[in-house]
Backbone as XML, in Angstrom:
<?xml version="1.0"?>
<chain id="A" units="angstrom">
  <residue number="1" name="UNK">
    <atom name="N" x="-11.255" y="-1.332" z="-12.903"/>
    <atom name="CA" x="-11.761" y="-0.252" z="-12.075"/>
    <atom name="C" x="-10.716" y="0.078" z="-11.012"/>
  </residue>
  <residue number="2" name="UNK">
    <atom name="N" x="-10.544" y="1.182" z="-10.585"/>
    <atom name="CA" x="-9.254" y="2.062" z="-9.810"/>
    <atom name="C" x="-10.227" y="2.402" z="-8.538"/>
  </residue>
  <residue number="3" name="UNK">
    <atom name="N" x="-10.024" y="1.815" z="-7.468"/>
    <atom name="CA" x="-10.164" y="2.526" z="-6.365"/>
    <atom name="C" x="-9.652" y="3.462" z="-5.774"/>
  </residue>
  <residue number="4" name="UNK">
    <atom name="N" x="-10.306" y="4.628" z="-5.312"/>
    <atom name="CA" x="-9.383" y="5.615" z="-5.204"/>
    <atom name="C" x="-10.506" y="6.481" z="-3.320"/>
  </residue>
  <residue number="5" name="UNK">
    <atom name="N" x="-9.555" y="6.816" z="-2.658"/>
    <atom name="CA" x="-10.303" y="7.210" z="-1.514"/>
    <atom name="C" x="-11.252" y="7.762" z="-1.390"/>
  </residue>
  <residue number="6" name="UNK">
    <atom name="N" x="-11.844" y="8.521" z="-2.494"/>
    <atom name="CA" x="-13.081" y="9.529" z="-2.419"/>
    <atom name="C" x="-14.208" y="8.210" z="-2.684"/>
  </residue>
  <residue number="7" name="UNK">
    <atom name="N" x="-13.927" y="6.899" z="-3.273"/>
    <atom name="CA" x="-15.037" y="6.070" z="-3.838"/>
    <atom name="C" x="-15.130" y="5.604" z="-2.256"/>
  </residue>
  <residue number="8" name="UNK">
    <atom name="N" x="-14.011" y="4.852" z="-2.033"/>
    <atom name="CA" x="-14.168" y="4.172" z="-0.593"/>
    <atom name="C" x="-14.867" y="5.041" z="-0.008"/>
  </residue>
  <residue number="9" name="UNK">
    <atom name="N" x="-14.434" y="6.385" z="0.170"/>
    <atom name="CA" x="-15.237" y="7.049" z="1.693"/>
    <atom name="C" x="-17.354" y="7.039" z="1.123"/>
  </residue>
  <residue number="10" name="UNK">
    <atom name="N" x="-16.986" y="7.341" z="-0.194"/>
    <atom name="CA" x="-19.049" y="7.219" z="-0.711"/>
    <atom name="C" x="-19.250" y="5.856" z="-0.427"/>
  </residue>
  <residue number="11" name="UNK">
    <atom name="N" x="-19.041" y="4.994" z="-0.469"/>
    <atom name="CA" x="-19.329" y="3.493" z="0.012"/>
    <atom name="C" x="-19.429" y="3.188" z="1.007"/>
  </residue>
  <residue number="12" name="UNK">
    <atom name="N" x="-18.170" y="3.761" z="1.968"/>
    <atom name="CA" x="-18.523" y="3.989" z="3.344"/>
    <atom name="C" x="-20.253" y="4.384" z="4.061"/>
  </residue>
  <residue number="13" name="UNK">
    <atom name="N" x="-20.296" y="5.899" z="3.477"/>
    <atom name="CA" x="-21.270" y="6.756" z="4.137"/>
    <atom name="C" x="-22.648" y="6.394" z="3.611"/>
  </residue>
  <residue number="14" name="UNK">
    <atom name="N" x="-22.604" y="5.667" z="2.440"/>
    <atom name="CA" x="-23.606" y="4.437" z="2.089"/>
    <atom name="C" x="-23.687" y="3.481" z="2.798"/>
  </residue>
  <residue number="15" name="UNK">
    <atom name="N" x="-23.245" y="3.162" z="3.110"/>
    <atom name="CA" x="-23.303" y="1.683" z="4.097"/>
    <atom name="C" x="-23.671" y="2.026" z="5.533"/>
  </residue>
  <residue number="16" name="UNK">
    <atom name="N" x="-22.739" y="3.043" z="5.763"/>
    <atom name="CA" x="-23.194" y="3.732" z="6.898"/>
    <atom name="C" x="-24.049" y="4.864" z="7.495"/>
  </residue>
  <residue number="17" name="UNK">
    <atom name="N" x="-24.978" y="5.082" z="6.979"/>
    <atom name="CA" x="-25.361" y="6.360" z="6.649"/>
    <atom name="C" x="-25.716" y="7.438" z="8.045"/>
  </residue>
  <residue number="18" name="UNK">
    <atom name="N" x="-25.113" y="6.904" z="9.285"/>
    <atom name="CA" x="-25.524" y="7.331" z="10.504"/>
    <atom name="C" x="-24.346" y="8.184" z="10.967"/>
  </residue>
  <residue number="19" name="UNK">
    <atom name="N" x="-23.178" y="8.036" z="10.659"/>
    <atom name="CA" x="-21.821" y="8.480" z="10.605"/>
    <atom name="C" x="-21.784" y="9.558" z="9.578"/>
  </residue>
  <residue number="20" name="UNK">
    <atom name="N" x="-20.950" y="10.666" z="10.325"/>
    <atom name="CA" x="-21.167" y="11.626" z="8.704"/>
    <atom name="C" x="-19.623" y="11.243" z="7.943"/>
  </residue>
  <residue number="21" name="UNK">
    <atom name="N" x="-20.105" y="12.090" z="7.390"/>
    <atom name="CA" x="-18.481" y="11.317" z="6.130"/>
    <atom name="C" x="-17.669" y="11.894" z="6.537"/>
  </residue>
  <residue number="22" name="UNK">
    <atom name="N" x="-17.383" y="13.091" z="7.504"/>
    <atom name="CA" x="-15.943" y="13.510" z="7.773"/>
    <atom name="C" x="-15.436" y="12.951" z="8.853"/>
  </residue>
  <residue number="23" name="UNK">
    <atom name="N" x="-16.073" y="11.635" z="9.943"/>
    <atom name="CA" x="-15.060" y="11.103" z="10.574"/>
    <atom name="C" x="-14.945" y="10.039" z="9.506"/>
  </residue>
  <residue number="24" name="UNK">
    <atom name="N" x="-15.478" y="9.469" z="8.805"/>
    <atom name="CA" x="-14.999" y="8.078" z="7.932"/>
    <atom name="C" x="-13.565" y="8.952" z="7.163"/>
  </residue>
  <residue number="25" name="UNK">
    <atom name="N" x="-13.701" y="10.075" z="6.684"/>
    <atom name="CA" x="-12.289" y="10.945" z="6.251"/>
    <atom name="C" x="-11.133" y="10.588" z="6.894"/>
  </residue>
  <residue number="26" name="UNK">
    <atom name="N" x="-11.400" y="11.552" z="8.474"/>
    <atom name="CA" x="-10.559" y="11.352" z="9.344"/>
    <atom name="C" x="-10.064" y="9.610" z="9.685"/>
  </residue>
  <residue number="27" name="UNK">
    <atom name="N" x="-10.592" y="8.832" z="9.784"/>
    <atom name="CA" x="-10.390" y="7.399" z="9.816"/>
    <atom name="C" x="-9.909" y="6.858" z="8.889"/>
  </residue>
  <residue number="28" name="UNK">
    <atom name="N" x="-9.938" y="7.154" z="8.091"/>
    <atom name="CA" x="-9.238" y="6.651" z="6.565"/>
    <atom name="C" x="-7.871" y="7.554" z="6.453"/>
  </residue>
  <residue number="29" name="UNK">
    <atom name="N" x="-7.833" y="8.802" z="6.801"/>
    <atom name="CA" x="-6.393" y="9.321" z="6.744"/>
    <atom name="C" x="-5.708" y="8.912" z="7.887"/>
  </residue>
  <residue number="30" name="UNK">
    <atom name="N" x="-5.918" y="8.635" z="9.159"/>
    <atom name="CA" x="-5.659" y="8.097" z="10.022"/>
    <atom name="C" x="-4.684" y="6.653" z="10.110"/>
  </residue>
  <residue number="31" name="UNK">
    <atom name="N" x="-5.413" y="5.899" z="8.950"/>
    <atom name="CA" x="-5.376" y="4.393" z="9.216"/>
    <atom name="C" x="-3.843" y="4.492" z="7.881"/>
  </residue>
  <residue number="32" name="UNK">
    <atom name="N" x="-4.536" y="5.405" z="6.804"/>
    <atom name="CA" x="-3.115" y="5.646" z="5.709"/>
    <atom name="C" x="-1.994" y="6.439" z="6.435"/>
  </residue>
  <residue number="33" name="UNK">
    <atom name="N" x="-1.985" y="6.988" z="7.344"/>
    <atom name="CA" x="-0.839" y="7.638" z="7.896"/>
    <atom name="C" x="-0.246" y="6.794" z="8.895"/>
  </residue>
  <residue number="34" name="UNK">
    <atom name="N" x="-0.787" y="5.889" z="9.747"/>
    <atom name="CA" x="-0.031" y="4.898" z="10.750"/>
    <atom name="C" x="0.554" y="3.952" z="9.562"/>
  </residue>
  <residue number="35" name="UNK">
    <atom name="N" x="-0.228" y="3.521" z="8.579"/>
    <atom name="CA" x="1.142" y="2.682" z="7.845"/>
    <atom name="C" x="1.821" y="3.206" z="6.939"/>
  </residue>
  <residue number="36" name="UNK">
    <atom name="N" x="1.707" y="4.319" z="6.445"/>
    <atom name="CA" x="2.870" y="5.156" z="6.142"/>
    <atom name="C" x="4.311" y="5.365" z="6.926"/>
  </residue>
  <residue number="37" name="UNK">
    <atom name="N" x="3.826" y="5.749" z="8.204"/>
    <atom name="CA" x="4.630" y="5.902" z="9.654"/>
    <atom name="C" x="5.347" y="4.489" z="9.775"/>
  </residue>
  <residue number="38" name="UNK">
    <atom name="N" x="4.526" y="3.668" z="10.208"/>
    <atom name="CA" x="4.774" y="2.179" z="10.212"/>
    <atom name="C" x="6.041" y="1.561" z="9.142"/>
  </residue>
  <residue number="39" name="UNK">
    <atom name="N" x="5.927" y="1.915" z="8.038"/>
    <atom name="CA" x="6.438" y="1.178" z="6.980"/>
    <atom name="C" x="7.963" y="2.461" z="7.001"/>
  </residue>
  <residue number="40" name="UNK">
    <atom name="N" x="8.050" y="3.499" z="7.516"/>
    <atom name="CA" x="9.070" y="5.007" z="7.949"/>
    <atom name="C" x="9.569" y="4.299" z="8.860"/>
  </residue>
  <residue number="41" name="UNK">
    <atom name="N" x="9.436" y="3.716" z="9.868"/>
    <atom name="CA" x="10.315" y="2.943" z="10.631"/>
    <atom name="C" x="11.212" y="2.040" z="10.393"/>
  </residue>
  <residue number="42" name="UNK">
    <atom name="N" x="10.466" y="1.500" z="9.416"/>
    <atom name="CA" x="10.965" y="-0.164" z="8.871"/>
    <atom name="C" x="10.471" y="-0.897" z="9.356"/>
  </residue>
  <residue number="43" name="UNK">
    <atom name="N" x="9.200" y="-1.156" z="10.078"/>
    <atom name="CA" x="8.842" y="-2.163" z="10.535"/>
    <atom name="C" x="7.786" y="-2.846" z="9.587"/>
  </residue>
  <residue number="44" name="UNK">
    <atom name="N" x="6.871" y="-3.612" z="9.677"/>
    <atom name="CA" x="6.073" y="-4.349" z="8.949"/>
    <atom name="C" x="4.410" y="-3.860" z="9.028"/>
  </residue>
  <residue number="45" name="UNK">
    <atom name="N" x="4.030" y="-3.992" z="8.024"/>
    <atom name="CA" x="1.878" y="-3.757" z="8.605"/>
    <atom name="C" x="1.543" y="-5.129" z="7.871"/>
  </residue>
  <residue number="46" name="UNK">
    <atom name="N" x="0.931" y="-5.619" z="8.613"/>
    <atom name="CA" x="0.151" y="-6.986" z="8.248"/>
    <atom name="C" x="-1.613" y="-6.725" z="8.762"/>
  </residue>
  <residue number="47" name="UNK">
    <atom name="N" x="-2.056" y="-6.617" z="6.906"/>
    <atom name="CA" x="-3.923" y="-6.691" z="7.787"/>
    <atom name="C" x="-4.534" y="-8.326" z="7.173"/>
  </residue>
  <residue number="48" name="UNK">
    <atom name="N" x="-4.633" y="-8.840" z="8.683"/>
    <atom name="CA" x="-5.192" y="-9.705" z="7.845"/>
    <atom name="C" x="-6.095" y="-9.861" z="7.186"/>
  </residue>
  <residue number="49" name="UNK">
    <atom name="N" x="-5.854" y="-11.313" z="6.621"/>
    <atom name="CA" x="-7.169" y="-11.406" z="5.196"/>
    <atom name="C" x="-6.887" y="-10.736" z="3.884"/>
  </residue>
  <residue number="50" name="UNK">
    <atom name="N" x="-5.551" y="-9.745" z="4.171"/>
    <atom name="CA" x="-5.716" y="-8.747" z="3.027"/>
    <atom name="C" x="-4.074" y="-9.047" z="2.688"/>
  </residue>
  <residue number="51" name="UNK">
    <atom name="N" x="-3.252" y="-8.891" z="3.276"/>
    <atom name="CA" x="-1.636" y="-9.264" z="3.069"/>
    <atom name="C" x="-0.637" y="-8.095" z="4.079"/>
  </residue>
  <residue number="52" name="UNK">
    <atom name="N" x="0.401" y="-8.168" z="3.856"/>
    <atom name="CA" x="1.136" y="-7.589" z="4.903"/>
    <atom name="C" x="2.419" y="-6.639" z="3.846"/>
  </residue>
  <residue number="53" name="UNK">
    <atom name="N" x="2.584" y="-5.034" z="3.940"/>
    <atom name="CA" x="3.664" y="-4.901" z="3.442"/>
    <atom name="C" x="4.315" y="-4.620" z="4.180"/>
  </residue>
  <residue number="54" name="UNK">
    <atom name="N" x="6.277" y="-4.250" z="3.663"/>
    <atom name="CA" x="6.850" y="-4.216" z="4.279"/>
    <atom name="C" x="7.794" y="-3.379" z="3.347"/>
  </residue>
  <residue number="55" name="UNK">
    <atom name="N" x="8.953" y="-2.859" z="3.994"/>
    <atom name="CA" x="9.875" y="-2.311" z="3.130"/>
    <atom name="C" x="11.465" y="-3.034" z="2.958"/>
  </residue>
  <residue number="56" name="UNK">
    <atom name="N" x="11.913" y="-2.934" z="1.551"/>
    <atom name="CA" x="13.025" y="-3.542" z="1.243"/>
    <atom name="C" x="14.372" y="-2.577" z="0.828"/>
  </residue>
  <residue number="57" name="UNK">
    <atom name="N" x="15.330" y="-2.673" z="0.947"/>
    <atom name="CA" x="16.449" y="-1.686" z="0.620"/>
    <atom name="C" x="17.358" y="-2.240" z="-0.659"/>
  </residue>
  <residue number="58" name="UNK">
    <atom name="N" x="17.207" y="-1.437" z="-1.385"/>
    <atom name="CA" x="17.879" y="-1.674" z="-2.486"/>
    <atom name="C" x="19.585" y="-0.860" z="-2.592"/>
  </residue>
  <residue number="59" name="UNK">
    <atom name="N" x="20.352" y="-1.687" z="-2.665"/>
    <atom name="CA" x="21.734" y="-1.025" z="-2.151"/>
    <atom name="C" x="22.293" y="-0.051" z="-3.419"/>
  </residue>
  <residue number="60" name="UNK">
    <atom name="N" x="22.961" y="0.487" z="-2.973"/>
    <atom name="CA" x="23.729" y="1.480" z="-4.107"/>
    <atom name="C" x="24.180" y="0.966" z="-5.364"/>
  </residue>
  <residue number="61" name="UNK">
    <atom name="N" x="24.001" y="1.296" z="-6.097"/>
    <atom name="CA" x="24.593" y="0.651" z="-7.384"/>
    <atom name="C" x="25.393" y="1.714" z="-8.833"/>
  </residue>
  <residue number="62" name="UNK">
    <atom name="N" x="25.861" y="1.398" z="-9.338"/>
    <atom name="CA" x="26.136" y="1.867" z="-11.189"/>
    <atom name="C" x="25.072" y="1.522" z="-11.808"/>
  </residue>
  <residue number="63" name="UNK">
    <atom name="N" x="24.254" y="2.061" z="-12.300"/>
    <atom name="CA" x="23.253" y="2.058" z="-13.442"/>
    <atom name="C" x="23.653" y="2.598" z="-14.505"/>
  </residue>
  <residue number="64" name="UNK">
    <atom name="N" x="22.759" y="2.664" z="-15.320"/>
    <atom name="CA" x="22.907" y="2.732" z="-16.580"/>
    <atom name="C" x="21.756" y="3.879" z="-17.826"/>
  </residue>
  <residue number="65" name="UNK">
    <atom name="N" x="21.980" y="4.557" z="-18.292"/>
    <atom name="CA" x="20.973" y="5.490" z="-18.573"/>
    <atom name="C" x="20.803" y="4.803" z="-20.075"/>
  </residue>
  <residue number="66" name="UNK">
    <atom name="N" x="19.276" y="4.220" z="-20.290"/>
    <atom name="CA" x="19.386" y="3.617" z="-21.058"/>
    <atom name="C" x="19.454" y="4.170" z="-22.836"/>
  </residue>
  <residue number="67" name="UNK">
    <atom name="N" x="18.778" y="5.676" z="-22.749"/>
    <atom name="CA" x="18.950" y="6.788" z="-23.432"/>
    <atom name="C" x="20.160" y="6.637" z="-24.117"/>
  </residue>
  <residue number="68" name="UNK">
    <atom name="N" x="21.511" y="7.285" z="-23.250"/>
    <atom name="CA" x="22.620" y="8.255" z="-23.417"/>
    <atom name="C" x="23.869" y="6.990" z="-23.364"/>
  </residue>
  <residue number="69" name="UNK">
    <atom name="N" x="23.312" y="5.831" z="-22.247"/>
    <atom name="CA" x="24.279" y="4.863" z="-22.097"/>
    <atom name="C" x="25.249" y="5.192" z="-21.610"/>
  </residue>
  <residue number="70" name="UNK">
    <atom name="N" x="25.400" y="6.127" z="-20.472"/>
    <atom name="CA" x="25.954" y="6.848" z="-19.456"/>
    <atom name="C" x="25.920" y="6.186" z="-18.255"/>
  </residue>
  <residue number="71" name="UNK">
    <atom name="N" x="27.014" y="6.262" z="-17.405"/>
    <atom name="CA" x="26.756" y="5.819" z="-15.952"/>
    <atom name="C" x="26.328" y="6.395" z="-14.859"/>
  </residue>
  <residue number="72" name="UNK">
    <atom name="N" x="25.596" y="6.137" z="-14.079"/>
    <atom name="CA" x="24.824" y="7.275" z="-13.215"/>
    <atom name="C" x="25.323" y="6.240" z="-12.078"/>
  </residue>
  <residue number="73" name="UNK">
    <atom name="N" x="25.022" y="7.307" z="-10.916"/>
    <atom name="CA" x="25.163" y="6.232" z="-9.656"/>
    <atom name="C" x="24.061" y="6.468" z="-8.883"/>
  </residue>
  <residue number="74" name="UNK">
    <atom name="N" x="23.849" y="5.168" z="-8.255"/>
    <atom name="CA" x="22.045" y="5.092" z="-8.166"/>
    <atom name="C" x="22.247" y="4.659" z="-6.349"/>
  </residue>
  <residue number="75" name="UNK">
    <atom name="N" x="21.622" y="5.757" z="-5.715"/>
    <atom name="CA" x="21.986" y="5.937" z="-3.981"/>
    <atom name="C" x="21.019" y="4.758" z="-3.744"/>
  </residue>
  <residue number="76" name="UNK">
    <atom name="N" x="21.373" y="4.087" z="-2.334"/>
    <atom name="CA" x="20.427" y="3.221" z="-2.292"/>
    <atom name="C" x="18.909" y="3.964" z="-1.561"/>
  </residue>
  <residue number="77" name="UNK">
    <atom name="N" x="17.888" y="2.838" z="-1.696"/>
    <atom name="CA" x="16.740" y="3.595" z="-1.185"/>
    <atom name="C" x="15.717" y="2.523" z="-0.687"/>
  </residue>
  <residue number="78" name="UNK">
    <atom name="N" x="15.139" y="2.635" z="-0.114"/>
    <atom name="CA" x="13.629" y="1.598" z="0.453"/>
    <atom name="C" x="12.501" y="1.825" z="-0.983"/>
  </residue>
  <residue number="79" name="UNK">
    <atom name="N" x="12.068" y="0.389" z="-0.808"/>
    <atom name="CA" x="11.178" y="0.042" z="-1.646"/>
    <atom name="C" x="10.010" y="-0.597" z="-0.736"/>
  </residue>
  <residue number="80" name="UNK">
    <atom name="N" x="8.605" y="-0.562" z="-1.386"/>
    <atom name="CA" x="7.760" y="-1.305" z="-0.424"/>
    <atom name="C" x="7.341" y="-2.426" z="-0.976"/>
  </residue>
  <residue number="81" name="UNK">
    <atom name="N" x="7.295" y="-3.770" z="-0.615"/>
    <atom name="CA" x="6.834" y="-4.745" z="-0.915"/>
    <atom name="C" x="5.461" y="-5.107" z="-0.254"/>
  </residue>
  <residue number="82" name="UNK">
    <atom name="N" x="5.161" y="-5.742" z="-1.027"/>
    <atom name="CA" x="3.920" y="-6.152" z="-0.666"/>
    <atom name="C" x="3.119" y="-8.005" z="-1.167"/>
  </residue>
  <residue number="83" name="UNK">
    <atom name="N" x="2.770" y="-8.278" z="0.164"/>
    <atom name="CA" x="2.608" y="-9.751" z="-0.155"/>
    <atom name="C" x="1.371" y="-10.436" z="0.705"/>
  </residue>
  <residue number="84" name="UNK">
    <atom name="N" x="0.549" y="-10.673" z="-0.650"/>
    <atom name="CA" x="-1.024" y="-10.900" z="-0.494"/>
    <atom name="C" x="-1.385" y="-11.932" z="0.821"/>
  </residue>
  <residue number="85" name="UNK">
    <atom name="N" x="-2.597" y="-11.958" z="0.821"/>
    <atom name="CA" x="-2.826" y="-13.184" z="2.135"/>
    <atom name="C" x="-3.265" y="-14.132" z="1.468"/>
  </residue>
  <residue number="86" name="UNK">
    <atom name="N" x="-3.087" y="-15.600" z="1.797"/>
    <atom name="CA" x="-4.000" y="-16.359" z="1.286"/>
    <atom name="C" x="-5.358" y="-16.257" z="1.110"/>
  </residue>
  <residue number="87" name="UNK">
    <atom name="N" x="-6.306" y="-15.897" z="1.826"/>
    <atom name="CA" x="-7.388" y="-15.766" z="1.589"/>
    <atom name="C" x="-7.672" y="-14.634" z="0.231"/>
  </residue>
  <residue number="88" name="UNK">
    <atom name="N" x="-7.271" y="-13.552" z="0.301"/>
    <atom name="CA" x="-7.245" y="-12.355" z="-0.823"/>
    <atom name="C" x="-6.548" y="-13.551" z="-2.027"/>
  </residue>
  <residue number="89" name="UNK">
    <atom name="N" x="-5.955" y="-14.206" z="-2.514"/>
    <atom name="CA" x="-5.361" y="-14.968" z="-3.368"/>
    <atom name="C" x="-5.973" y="-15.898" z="-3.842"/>
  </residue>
  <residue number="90" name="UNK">
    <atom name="N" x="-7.233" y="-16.684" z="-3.009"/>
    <atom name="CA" x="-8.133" y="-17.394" z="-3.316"/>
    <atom name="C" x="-8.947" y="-17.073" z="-3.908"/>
  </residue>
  <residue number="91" name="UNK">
    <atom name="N" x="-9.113" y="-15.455" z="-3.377"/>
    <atom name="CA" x="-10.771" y="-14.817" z="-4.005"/>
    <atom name="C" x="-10.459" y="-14.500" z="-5.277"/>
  </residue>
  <residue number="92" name="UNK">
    <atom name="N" x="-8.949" y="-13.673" z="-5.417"/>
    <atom name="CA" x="-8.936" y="-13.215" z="-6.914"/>
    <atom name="C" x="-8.992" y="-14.434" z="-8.099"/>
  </residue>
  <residue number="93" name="UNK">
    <atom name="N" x="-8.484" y="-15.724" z="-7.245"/>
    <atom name="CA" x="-8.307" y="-16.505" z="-8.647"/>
    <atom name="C" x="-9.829" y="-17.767" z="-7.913"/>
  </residue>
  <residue number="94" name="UNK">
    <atom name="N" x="-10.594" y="-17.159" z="-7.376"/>
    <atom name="CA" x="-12.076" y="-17.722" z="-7.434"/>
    <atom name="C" x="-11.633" y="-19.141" z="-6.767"/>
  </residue>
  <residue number="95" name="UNK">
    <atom name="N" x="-11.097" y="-19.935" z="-5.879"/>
    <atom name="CA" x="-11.092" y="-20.806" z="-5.740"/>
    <atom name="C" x="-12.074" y="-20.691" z="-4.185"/>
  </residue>
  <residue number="96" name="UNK">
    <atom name="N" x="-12.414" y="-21.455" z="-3.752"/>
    <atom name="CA" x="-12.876" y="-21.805" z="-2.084"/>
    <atom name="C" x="-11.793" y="-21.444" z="-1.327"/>
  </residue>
  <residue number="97" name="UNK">
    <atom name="N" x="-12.717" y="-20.568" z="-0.098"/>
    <atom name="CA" x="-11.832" y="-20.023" z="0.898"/>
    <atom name="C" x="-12.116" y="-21.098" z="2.092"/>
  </residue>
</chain>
């Protein structure tokens, strides 16, 4: 199953049903745009309980087109990593938190 923001926000306004759903919107684009921003800096987002990403730079390189077997040159660029919490790691593989 794919979570996707429109499910979160109906789960939300279920749970909450006193709140209307367009600040849970606004709060949810809110919270995806500071670590968007966050991670545009280079700095780190850590939630706990859940894991912390961060971004990594992958340097310039010669690649390889695996097609044509041509050389391309590959600019470097940020990548985002991401690395679970213990607790989220327990639950998926069912052990005691």
């Amino acid at each position: 199953m794919t979570i996707v923001k429109s499910k979160i926000l109906n789960k939300l306004s279920k749970n909450y049903p006193n709140f209307p759903k367009k600040n849970f919107e606004k709060l949810i684009k809110i919270i995806l745009n500071e670590i968007k921003f966050t991670l545009k800096r280079g700095e780190r987002v850590e939630l706990r309980g859940f894991g912390v990403f961060s971004t990594n730079t992958q340097k310039a390189r010669i690649s390889r087109n695996p097609k044509t077997g041509e050389k391309v040159n590959t600019p470097e660029k940020k990548t985002i990593h991401f690395k679970m919490a213990k607790d989220l790691f327990k639950k998926i593989n069912n052990e005691k938190v």
